[in-house]
N, C-alpha and C positions, 0 to 999 in steps of 0.2 A: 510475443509470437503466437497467432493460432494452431491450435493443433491440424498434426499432418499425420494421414492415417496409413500411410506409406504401403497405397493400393496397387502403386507397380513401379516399377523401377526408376522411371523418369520423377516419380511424384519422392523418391527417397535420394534423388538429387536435389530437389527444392529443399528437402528437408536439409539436407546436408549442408545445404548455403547457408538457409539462415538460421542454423544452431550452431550456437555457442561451443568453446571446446574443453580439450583434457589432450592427456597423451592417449596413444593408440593401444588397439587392445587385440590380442591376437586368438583368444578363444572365446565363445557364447557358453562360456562357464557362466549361470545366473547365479553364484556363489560368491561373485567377485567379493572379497570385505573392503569394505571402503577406509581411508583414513576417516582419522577423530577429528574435533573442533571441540571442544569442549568451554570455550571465552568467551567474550562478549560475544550479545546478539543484538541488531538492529530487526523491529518486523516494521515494513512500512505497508499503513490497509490505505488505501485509496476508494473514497467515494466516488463512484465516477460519475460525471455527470454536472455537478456542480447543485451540493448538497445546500440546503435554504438555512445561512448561519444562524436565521432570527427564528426560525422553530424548533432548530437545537436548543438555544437558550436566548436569552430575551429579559432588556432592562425594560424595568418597569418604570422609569423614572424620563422614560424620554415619549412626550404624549404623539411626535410626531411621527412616530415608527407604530404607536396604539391607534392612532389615528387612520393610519396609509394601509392597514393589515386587521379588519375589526374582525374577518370570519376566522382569521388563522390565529392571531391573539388570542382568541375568546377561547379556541381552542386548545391552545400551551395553557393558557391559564387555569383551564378547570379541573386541571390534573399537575399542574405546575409543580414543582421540588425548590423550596427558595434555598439559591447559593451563597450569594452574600454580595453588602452593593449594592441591593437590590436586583439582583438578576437573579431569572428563574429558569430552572432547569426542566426540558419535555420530561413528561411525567413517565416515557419510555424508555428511560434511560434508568431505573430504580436501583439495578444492582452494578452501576458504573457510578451512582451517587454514593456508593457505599467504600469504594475504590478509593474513589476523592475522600471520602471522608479518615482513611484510613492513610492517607497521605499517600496514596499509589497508584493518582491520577492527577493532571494538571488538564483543565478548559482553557482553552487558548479561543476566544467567540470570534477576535479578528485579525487576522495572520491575512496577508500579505504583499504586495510588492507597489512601486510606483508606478503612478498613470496607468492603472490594470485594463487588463485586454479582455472583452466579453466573447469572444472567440472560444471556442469547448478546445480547437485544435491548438490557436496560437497560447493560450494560458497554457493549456498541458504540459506544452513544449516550454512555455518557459519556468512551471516550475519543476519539471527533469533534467533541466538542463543547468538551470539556476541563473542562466543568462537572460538578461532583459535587450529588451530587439537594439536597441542602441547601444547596448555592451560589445554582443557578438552576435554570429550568424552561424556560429558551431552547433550543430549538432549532436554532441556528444555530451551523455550525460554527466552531472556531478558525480553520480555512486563510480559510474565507470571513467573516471576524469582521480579518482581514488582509489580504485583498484588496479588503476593504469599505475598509477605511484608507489603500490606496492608490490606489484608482481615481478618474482625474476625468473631468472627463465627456469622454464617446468614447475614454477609456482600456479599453484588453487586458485583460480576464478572463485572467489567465495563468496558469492553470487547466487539466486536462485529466484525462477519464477514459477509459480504453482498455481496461478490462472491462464488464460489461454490467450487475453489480448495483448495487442504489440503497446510496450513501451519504448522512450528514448532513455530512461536514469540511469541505466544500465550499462550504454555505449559508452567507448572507448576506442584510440586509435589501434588496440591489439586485440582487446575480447570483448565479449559481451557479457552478461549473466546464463546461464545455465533456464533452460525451460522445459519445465517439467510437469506432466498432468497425472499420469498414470502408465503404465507398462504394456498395455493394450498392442502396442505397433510390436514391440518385442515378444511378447507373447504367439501373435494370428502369424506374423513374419520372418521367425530368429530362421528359418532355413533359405528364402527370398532375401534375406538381408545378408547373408554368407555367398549367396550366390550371384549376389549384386558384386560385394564388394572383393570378389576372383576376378570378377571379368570389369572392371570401370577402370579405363583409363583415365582419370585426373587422381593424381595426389590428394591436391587439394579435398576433394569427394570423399575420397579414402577414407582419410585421416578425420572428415569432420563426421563422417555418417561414424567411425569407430568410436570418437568421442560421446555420441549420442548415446549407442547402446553401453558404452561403461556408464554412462550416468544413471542409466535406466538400471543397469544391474546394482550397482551403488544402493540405491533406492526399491529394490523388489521387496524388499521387508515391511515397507512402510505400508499401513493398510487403515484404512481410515471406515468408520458406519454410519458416515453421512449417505442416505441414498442416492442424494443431490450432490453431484460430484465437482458442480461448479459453485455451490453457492458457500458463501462466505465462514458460514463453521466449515465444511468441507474442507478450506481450503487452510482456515489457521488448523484443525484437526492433521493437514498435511507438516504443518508447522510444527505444530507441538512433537509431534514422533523424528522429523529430525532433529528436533532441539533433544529428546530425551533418548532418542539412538545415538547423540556426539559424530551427525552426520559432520563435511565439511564445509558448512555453508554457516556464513559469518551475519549476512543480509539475506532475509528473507523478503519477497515482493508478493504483496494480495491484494485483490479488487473487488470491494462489490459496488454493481452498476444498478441503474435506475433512479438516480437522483435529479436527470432533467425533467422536472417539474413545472410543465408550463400548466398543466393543465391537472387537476384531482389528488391535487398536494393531499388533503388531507383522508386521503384513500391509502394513498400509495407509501409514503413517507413514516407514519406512524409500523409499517409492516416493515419496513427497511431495520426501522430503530430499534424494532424488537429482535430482529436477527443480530444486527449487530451489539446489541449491550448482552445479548446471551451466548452472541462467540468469543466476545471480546471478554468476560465474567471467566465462560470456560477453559479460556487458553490460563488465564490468573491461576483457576485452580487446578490447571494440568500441571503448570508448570512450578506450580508453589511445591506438590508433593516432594520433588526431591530436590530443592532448593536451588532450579533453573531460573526461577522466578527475578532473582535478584540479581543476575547476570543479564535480566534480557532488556530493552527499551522498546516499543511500542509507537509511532507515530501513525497517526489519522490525518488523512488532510483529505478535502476539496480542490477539483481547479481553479473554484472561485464560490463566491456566494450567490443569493439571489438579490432581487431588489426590495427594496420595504416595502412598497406596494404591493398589494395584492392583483391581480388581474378577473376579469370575468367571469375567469375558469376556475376561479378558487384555487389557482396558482400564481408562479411567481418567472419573474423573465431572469436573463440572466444578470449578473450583479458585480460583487469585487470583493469585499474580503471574505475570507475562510474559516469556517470553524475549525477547529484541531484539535486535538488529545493526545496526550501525551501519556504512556502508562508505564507503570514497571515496578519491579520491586525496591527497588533502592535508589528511588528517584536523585536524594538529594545529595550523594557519592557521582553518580550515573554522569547526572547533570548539574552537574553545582547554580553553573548563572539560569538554568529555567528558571529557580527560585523568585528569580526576577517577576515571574510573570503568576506567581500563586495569588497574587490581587488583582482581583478584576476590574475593568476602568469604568472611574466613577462618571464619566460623562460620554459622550457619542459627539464624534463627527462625520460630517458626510462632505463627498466630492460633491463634481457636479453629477445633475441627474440623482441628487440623493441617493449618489453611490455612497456606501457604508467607506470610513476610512480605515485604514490597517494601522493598528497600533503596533503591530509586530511584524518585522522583516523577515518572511521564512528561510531567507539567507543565511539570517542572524540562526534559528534553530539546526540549519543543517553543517553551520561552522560547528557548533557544541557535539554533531552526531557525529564529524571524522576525526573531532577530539577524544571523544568517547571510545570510537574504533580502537584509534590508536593507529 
């Protein structure tokens, strides 16, 4: 959900629709204390965009992919980290090599699904949703397809978004996840927002705009010194403080965008990778201090990859499987069958169009993550 800056009254009806809920709250005490969580945690980061699997990492053993990519190859390689298998690891990812190394990372180079869809929209959707187009036409996501199955009534949506763009993982036939950026609406408006909700006749309004600002009071302590309030440490730094405040939130949801790469891949993407191996590094060592760390899992995905080719533009068009990562402290408890996928595959196949093939059904990871749950 985008943020709504709830500048008058009709615009904290829109709000009220589409935010997520809680029970109702009958004072603008910002005191409110929230309940604990303190158990597992799911963080899912989304590349948005549809991140380039073969500059993440990259066999060296397949000449047809060296071949199809000589400016971007040349490039992985002159700073390359070899994994093993022969594949080499972007030389931007230094202190996420270190993770892996320390067994508290798994590279997953190609995750997911049959006869993939180069669509930014229809991929997205189906991997939120986990349904493929000839499965179903549901809308609703797998996270919220899961928390549909464990909520009773006056039970936690424990659920949360802490970026600004709309998803579908979330959805559900009763809640959504909870979206949250910062306290700003509460803060310019806690007296418009009292005075809203004396005078609105719908229930419905009532009750979700009340839910919002208990979330936001829930949440007034969390304080982050990112100055960049959307970008990606910002956003796991919003993570880590409810992880180490025992907010209520089970699943956390983050995005950083700018991975469609048609054009000055090797501008653009090497600045992404450095953001993310040093938010992804930080959140380890935030949450290692007081032994969050080994409670938490961590998935990375794409909505798809790029193609082996390079284009004109020194980028890449859109493609099929996905890089991943997987992180955490106590991977191999966490997730017992990922083990599965700690060796990387000794050969490459392609669809047609020299689409990359998926050796890994993201299905198959997201069964292991509401096993995890519980």
């Amino acid at each position: 959900m985008k943020r709504r800056s709830f500048l008058k009254y009709s615009a904290l009806s829109t709000a009220a629709i589409t935010t997520s809920s809680l029970g109702l709250l009958e004072s603008c005490n910002t005191n409110i204390i929230s309940p604990k969580w303190n158990g597992k945690r799911l963080i899912i980061v989304k590349l948005d965009g549809g991140n380039d699997s073969l500059f993440s990492m990259c066999p060296t053993f397949d000449k047809t992919i060296i071949h199809a990519r000589p400016k971007l190859y040349s490039a992985i390689e002159k700073n390359a980290i070899e994994v093993q298998n022969s594949w080499i690891l972007n030389g931007h990812f230094k202190q996420l090599h270190e993770l892996y190394k320390n067994e508290e990372l798994l590279f997953l180079p190609l995750v997911g699904y049959p006869k993939p869809n180069t669509s930014h929209f229809k991929s997205a959707e189906i991997w939120e949703t986990a349904y493929l187009p000839s499965e179903s036409h549901s809308k609703s996501g797998w996270i919220g397809r899961y928390l549909n199955s464990k909520n009773k009534t006056n039970e936690l949506v424990r659920a949360i978004n802490v970026h600004e763009n709309h998803t579908l993982y979330d959805k559900s036939d009763n809640d959504t996840a909870y979206s949250w950026i910062n306290n700003e609406p509460l803060n310019w408006y806690s007296s418009q927002i009292n005075d809203f909700l004396l005078n609105a006749e719908s229930p419905e309004i009532v009750e979700k705009v009340n839910k919002q600002k208990m979330l936001m009071q829930w949440l007034n302590d969390i304080q982050i010194q990112e100055n960049e309030n959307q970008s990606l440490n910002a956003q796991l730094q919003k993570a880590t403080e409810i992880i180490l405040k025992e907010k209520p939130f089970q699943i956390i949801h983050c995005q950083q965008s700018g991975y469609d790469t048609h054009i000055a891949e090797l501008d653009r993407l090497p600045k992404l990778y450095t953001e993310l191996d040093r938010s992804l590094f930080n959140l380890r060592n935030n949450l290692s201090k007081d032994g969050f760390w080994n409670n938490t899992v961590v998935f990375v995905y794409s909505e798809f990859g790029r193609t082996i080719d390079e284009n004109q533009n020194i980028g890449t068009d859109h493609g099929s499987a996905s890089f991943c990562m997987l992180l955490g402290g106590n991977l191999k408890e966490s997730l017992p069958s990922s083990q599965n996928y700690s060796k990387l595959p000794e050969n490459i196949l392609f669809q047609k169009y020299n689409l990359l093939q998926e050796t890994i059904d993201f299905r198959d990871l997201y069964t292991q993550f509401i096993t995890y749950l519980g």
